[in-house]
C-alpha positions, 0 to 999 in steps of 0.5 A: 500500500502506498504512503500518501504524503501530507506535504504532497501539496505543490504550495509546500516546497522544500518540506521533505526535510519534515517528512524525513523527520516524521518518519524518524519519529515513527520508527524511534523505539518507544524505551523508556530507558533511561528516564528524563526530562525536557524543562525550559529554562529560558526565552530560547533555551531548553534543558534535558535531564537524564536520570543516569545513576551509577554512570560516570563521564567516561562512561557517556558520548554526546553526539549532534549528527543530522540534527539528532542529539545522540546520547550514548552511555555503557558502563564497565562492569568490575568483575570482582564485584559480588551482586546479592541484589542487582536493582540498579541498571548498568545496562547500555542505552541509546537515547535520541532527541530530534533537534530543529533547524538552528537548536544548538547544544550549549552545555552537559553537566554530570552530577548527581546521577543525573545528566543535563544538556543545555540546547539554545535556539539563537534569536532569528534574524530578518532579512530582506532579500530583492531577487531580480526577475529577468524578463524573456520577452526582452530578451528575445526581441532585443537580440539576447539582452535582458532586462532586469526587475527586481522584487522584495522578497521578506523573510520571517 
């Protein structure tokens, strides 16, 4: 069965990269470990929290690749320790968060069991940009010369 696209409308130009995330989002495996939180602590800026008992720095990756924020953690188990009661996981994980265009990834902290990464999302700037319009019509009568217009394009 073919997938019907909701950015198949030609007023959407260069919304695949939407679609593409979509997707991701999809196929994310639904884990809940380890836990976390997504809290706001700006105008612009967000900070995640993970609950990471028992890890240490050197056990932990932070990667942003293709606008994902990848966080990796494996932890190095002693041999010589004995368990009578093994209640605290030290299993490794893969947790991945989707950023937007422009999210940047400002801090990482470790402390107390839990890990938090600072995202920011620099103010936007307007810009205004005149992109000329050559006219064909001139072009074509005057031997190859072309006429210029331009118009205003605004950016939000």
């Amino acid at each position: 069965m073919p997938r019907i696209s909701m950015f198949n409308s030609p007023l959407f130009l260069g919304f695949d990269r939407f679609e593409e995330v979509i997707d991701r989002l999809a196929k994310a495996p639904a884990d809940g470990y380890p836990p976390y939180n997504i809290e706001q602590i700006g105008e612009n800026c967000l900070r995640i929290s993970l609950a990471l008992a028992g890890f240490r720095a050197a056990d932990l990756t932070i990667q942003v690749e293709d606008h994902q924020l990848l966080i990796r953690g494996k932890q190095t188990d002693e041999a010589d320790r004995v368990y009578l009661h093994r209640g605290i996981a030290t299993r490794q994980f893969k947790r991945v968060f989707l950023l937007a265009e422009g999210i940047d990834v400002t801090d990482a902290q470790l402390g107390d069991g839990l890990l938090h990464i600072d995202l920011c999302r620099p103010e936007p700037s307007s810009r205004v940009r005149t992109i000329p319009i050559r006219n064909e019509e001139a072009s074509a009568g005057d031997g190859g010369g072309r006429s210029r217009q331009s118009i205003e394009i605004e950016a939000d």
